[in-house]
N, CA, C and O atoms as a MOPAC input file, in Angstrom:
PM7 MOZYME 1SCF
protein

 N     43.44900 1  -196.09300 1    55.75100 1
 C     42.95900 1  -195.49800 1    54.53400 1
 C     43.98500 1  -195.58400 1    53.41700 1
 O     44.91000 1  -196.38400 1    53.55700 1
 N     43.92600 1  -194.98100 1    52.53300 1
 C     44.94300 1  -194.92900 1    51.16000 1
 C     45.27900 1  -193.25600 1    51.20000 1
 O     44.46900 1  -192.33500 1    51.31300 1
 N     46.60000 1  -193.20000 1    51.08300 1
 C     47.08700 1  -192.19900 1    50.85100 1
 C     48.34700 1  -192.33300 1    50.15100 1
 O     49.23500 1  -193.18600 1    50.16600 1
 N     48.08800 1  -190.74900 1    49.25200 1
 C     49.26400 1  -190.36500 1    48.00200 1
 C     49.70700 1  -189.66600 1    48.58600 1
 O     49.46000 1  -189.38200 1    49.75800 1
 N     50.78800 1  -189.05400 1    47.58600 1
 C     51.98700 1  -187.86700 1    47.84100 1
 C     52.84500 1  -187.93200 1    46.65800 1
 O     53.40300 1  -188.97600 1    46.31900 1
 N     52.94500 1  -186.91900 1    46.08200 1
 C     53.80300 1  -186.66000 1    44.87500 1
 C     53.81300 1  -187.67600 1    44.18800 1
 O     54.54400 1  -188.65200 1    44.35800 1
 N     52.75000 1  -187.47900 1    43.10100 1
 C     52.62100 1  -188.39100 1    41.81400 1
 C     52.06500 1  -187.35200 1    40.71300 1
 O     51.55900 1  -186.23500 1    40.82900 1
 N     52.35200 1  -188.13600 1    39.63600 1
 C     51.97700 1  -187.04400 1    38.30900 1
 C     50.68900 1  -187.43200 1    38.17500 1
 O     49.86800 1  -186.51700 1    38.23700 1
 N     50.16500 1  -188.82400 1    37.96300 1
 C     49.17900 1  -189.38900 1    37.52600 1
 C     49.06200 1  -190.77500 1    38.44300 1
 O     49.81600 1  -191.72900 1    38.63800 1
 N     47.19500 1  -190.25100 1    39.09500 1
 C     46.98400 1  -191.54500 1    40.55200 1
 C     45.49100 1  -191.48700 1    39.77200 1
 O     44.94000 1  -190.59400 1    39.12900 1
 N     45.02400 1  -193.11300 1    40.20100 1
 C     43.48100 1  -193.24700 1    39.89100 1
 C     43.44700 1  -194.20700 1    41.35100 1
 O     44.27100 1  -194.92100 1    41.92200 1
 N     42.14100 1  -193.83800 1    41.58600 1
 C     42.01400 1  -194.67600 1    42.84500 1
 C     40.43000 1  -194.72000 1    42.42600 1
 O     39.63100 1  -193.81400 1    42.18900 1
 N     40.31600 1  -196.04000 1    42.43200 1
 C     39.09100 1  -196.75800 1    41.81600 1
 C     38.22900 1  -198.10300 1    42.45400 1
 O     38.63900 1  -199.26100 1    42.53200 1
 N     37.37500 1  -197.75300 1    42.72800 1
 C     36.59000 1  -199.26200 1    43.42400 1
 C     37.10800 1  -199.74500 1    44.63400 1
 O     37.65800 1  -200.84500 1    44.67100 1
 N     36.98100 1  -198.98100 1    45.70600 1
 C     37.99400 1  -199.56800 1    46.55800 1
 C     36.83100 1  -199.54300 1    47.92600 1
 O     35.65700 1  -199.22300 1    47.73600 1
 N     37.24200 1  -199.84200 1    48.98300 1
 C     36.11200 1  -199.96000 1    50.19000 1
 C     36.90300 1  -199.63600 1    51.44900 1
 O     37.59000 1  -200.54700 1    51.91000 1
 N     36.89700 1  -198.50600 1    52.03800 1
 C     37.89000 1  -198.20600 1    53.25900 1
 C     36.47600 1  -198.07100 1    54.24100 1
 O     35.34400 1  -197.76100 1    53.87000 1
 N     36.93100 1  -198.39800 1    55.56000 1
 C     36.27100 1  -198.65700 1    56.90900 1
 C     36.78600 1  -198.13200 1    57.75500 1
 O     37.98900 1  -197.97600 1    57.54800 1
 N     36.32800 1  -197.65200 1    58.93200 1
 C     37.34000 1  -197.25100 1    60.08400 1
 C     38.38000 1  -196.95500 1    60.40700 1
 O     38.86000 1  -197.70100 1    61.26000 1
 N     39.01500 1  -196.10700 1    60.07300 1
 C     40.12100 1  -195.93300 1    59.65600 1
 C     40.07600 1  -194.43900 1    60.82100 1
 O     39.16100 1  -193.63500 1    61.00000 1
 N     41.53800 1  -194.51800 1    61.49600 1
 C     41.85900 1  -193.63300 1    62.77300 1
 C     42.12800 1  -191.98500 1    61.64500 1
 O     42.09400 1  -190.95100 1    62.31300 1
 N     42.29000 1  -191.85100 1    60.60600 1
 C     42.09800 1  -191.17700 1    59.93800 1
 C     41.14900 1  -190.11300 1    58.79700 1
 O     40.12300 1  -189.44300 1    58.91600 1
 N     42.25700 1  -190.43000 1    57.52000 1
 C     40.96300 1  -190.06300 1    56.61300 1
 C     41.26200 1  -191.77200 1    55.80000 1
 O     41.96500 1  -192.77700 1    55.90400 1
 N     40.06200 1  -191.12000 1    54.91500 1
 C     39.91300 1  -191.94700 1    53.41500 1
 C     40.18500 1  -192.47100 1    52.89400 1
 O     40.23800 1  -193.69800 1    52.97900 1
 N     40.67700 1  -191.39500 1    51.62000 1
 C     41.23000 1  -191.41800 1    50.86000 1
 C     41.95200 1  -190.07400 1    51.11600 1
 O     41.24600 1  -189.22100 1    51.65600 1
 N     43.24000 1  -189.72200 1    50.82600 1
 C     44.47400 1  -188.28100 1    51.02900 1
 C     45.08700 1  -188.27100 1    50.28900 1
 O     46.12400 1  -188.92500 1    50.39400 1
 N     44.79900 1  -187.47300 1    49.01800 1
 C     45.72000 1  -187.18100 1    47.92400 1
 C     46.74200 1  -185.68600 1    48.32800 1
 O     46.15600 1  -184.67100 1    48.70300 1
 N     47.66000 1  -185.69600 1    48.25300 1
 C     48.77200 1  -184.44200 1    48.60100 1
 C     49.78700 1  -184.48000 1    47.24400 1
 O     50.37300 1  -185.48600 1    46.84500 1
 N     49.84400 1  -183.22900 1    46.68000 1
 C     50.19000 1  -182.91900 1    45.23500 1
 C     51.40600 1  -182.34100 1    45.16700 1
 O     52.09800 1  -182.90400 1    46.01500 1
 N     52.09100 1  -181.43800 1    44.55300 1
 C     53.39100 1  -180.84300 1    44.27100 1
 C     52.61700 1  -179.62800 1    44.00800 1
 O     53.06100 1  -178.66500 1    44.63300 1
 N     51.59400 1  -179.37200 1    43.27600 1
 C     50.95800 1  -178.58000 1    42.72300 1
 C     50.62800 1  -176.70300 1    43.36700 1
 O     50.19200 1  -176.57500 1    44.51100 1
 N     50.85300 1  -175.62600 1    42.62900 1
 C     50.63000 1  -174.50000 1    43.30100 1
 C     49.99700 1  -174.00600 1    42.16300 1
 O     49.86900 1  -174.61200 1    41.10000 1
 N     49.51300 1  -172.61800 1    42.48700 1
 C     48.66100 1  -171.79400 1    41.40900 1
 C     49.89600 1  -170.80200 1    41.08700 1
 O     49.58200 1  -169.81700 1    40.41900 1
 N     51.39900 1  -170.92600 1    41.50300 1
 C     51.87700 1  -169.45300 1    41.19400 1
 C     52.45300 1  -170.26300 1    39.56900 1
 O     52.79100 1  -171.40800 1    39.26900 1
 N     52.31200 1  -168.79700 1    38.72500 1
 C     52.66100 1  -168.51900 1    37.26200 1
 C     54.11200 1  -169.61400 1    36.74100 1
 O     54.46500 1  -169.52600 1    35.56500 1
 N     54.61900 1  -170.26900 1    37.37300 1
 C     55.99800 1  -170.96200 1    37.14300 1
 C     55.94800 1  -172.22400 1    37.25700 1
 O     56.83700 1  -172.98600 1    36.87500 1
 N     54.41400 1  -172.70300 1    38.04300 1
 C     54.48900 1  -174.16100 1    38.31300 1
 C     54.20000 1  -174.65000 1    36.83200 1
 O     53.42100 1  -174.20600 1    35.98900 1
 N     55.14200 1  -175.77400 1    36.79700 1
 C     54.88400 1  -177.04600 1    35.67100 1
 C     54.51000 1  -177.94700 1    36.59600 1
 O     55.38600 1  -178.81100 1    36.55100 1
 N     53.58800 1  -178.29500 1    37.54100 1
 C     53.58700 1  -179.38100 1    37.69800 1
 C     52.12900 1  -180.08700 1    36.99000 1
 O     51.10300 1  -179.54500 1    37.40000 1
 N     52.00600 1  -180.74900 1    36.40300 1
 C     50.63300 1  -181.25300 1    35.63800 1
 C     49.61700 1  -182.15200 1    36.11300 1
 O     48.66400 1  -182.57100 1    35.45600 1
 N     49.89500 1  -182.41000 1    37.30300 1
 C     49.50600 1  -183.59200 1    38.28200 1
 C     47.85800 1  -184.40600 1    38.06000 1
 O     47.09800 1  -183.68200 1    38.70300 1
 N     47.27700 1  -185.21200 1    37.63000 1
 C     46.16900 1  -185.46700 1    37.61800 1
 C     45.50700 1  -186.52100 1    38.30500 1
 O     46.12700 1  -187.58400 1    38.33500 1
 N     43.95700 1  -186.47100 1    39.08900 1
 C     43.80700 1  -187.68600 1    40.13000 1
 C     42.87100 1  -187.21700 1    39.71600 1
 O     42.44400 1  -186.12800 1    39.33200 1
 N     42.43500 1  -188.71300 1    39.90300 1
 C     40.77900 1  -189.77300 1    39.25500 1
 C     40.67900 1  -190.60700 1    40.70900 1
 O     41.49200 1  -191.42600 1    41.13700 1
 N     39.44600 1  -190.15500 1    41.33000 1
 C     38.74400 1  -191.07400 1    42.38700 1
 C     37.48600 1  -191.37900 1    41.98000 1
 O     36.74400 1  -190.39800 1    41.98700 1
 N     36.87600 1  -192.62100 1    41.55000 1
 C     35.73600 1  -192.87100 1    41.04800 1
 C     35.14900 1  -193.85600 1    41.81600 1
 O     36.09900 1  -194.62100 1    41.98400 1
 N     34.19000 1  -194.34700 1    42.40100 1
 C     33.63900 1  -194.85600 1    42.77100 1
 C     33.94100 1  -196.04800 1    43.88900 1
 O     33.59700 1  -197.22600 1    43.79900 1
 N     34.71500 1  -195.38600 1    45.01600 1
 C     34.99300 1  -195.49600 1    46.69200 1
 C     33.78200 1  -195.86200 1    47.43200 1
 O     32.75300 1  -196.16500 1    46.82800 1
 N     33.82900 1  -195.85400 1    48.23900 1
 C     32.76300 1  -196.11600 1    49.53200 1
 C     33.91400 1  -196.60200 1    50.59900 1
 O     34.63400 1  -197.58900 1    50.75000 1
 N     33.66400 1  -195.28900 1    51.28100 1
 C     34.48700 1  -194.77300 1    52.43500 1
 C     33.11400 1  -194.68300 1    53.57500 1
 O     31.98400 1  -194.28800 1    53.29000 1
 N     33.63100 1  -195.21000 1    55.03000 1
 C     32.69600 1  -195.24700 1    55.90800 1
 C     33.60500 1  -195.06300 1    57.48800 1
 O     34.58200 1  -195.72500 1    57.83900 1
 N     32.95600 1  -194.01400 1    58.20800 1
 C     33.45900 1  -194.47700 1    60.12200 1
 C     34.79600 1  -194.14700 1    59.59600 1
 O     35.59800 1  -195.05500 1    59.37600 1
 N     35.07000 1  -192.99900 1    59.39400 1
 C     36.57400 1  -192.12100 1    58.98100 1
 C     36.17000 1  -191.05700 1    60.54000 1
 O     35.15400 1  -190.49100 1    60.94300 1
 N     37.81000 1  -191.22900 1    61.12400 1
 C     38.25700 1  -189.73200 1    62.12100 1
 C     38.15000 1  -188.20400 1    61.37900 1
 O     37.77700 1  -187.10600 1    61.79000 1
 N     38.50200 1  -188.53900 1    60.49400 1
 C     38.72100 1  -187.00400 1    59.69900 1
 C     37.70800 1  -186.93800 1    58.27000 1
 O     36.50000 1  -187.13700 1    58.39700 1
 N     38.19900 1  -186.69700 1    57.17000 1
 C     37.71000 1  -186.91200 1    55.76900 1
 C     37.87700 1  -187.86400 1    55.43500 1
 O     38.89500 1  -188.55400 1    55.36900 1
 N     35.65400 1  -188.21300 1    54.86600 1
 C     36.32900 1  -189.38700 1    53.65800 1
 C     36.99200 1  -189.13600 1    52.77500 1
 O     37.82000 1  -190.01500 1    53.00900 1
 N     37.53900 1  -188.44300 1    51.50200 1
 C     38.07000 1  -187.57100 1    51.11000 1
 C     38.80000 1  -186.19700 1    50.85400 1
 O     38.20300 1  -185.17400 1    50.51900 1
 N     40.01400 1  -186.28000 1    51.03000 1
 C     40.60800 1  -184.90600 1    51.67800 1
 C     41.90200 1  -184.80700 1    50.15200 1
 O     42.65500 1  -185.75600 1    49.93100 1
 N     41.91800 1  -183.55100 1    49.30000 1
 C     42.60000 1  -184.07900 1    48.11100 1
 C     43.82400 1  -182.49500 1    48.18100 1
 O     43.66300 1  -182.04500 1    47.04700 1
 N     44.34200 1  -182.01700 1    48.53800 1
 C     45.38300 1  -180.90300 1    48.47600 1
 C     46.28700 1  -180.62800 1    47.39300 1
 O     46.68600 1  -181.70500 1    46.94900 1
 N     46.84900 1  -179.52700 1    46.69500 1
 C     47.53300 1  -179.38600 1    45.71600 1
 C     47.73900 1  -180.24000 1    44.45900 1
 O     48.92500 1  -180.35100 1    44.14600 1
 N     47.03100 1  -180.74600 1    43.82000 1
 C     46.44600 1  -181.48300 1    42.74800 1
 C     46.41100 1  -180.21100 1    41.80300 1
 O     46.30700 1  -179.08900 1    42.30000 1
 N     46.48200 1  -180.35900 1    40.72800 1
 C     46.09000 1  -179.48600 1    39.22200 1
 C     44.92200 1  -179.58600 1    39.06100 1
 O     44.08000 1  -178.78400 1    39.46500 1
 N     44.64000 1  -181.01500 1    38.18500 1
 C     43.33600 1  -181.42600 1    38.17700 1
 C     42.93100 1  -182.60700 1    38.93700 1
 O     43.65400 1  -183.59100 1    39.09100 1
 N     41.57300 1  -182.45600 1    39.47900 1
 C     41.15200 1  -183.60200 1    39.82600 1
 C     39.47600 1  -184.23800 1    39.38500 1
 O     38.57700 1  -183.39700 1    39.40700 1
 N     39.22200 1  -185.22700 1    39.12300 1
 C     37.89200 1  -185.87100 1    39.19500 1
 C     37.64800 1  -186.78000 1    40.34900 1
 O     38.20500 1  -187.83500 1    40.65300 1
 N     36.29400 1  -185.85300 1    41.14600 1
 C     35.91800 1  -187.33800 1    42.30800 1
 C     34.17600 1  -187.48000 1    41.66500 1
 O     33.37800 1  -186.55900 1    41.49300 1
 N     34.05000 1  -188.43000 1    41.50100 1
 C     32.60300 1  -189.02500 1    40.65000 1
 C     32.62900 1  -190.35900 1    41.44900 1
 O     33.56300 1  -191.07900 1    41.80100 1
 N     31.39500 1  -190.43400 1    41.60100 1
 C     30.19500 1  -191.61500 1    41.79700 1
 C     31.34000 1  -192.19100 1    43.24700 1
 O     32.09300 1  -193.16000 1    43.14300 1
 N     31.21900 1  -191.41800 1    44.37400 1
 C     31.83600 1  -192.47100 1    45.79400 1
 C     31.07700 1  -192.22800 1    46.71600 1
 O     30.41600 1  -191.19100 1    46.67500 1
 N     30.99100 1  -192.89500 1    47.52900 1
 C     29.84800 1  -192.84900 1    48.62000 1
 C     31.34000 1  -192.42000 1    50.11400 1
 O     32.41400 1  -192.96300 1    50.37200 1
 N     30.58800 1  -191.20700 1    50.73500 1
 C     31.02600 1  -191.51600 1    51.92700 1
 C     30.25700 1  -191.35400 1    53.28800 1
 O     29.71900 1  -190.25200 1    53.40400 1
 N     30.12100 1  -192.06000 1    54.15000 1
 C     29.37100 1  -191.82200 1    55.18400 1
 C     29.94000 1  -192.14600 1    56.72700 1
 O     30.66300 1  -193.10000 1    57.01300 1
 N     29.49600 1  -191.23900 1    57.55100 1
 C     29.78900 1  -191.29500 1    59.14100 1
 C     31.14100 1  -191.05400 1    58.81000 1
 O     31.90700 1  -191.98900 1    58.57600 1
 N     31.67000 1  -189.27100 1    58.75200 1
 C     32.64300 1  -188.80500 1    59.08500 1
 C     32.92600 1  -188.15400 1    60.09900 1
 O     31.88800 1  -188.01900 1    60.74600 1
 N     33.80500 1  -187.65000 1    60.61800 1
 C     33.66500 1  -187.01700 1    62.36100 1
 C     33.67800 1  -185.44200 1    61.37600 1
 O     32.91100 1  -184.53300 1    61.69400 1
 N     34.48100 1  -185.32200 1    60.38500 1
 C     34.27200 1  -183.71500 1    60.39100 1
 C     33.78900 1  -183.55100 1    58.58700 1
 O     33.04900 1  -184.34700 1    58.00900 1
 N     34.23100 1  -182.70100 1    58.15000 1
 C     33.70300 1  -182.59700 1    56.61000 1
 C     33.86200 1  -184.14200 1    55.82100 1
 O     34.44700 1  -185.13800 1    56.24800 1
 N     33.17900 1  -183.97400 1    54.61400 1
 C     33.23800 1  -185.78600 1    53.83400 1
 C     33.97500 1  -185.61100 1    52.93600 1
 O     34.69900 1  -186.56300 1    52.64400 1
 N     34.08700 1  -184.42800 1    52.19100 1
 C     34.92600 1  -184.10600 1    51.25900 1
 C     35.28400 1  -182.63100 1    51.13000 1
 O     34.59500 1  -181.64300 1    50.87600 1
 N     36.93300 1  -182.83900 1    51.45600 1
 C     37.92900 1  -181.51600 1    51.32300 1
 C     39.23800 1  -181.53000 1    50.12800 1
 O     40.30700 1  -182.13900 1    50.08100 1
 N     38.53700 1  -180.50000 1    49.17900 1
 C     39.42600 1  -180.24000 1    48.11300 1
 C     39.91000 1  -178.66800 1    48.02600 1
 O     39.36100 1  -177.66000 1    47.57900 1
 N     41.19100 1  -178.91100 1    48.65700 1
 C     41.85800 1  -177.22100 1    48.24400 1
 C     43.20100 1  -177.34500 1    47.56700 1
 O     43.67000 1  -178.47700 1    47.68800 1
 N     43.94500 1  -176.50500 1    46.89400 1
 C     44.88200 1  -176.23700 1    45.93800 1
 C     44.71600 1  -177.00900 1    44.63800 1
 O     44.87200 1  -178.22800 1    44.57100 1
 N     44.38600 1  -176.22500 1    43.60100 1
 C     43.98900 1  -176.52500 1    42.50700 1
 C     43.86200 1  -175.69300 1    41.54500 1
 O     43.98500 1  -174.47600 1    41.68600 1
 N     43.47400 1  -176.55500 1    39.94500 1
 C     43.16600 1  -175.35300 1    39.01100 1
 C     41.91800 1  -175.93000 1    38.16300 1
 O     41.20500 1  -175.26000 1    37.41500 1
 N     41.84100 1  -176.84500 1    38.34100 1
 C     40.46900 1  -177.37300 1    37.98700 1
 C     39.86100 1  -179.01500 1    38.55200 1
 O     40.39400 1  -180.11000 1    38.37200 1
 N     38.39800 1  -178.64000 1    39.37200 1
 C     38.04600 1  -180.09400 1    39.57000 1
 C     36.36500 1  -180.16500 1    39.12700 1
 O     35.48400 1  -179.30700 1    39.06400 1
 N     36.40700 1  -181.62600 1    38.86100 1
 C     34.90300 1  -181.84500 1    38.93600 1
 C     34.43200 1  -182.96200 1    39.90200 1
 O     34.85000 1  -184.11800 1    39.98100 1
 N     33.60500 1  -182.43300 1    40.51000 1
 C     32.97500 1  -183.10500 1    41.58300 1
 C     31.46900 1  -183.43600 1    41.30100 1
 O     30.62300 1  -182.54200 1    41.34400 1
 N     31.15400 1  -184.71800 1    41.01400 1
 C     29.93100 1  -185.22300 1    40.41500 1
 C     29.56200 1  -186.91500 1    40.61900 1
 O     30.15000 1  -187.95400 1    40.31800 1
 N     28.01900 1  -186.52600 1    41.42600 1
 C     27.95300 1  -187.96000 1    41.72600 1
 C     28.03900 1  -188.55200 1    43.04800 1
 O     27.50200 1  -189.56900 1    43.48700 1
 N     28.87000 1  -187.66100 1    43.62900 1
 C     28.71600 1  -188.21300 1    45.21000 1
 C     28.04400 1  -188.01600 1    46.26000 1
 O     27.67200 1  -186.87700 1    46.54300 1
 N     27.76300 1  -189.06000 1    47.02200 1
 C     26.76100 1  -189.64300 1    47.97000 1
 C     27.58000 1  -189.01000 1    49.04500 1
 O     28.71100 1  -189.49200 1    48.97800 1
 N     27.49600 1  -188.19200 1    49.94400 1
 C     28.00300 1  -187.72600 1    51.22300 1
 C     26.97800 1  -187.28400 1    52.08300 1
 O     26.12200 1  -186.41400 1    51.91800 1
 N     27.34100 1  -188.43600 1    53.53600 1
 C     25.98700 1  -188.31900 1    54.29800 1
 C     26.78500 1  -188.39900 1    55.90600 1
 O     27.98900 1  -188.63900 1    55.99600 1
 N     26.23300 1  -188.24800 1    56.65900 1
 C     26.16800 1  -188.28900 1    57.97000 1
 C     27.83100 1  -187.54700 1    58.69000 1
 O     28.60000 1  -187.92500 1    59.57400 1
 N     27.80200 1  -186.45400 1    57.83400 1
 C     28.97300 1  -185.91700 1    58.40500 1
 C     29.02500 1  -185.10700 1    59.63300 1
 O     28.00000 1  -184.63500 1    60.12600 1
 N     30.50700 1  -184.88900 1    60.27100 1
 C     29.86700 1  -183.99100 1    61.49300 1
 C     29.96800 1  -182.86800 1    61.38400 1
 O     29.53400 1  -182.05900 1    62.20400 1
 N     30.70900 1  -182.52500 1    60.09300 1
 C     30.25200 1  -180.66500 1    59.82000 1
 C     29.45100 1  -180.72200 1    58.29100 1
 O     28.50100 1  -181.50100 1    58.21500 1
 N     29.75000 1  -180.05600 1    57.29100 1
 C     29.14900 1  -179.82900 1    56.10300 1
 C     29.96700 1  -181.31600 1    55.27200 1
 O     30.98300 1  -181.93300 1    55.59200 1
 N     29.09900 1  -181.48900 1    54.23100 1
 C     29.34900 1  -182.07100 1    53.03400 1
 C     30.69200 1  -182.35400 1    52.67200 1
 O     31.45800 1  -183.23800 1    53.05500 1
 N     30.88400 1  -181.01400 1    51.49500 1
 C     32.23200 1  -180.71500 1    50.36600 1
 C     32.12300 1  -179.66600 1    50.84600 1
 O     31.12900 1  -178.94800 1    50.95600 1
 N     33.65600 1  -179.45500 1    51.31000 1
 C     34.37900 1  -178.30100 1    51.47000 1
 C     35.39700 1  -177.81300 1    50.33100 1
 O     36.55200 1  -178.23800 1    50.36500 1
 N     34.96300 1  -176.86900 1    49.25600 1
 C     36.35700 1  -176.51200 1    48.39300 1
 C     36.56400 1  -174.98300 1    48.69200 1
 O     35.82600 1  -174.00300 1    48.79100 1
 N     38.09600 1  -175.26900 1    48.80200 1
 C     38.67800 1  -174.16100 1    48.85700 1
 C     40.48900 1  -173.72200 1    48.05200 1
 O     41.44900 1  -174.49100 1    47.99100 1
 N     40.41700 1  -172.18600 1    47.51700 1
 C     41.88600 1  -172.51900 1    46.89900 1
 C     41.41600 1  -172.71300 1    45.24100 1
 O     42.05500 1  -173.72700 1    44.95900 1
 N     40.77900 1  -172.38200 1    44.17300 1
 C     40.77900 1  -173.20600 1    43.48900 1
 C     39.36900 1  -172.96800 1    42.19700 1
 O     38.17900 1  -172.74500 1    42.42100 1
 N     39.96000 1  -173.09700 1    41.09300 1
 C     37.93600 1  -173.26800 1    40.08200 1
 C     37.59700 1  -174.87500 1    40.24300 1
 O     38.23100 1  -175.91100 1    40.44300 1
 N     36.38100 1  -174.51900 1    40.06300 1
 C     35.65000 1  -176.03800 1    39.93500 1
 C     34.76100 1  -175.77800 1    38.47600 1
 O     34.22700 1  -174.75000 1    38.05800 1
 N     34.83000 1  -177.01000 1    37.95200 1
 C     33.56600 1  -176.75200 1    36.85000 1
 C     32.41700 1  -178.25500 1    37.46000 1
 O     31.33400 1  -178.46400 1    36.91500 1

């Protein structure tokens, strides 16, 4: 799969992950909600198609902001999309099907 870790600014765009002993796509942030963080961190996932993932097609942690729009994910073993630590995301557009627990899992976080 593709995975981040400490970046200010990630776009992950048009891409096609398969089978993968993992997840997805795994964004992991610097990012916290306490009153002192500067961290400004922003991630753009737009239009993926993730398939036959061990874990999440999408799994995005401590991010500020994030956008996931228009990705398809299907045949996950557990949730399709997990977004926790945050301060604002929008989630719009995505196709999430044949998972082995729920959908989108958010937790930690506002969404608009």
């Amino acid at each position: 799969g593709i995975y981040l870790t400490k970046f200010l600014t990630a776009n992950v765009i048009n891409n096609k992950v398969d089978k993968t002993g993992s997840f997805g796509i795994w964004a992991v942030g610097d990012f916290t909600s306490a009153p002192s963080n500067t961290d400004n961190s922003r991630l753009l996932i737009d239009d993926n198609t993730i398939s036959n993932n061990r874990q999440n097609a999408i799994r995005v942690n401590n991010v500020k902001d994030i956008t996931i729009t228009n990705n398809t994910g299907d045949k996950t073993r557990y949730v399709g999309m997990v977004v926790s630590g945050f301060d604002t995301a929008s989630i719009v557009d995505n196709d999430i099907t044949n998972t082995g627990r729920s959908g989108v899992d958010i937790r930690n976080g506002k969404t608009s």
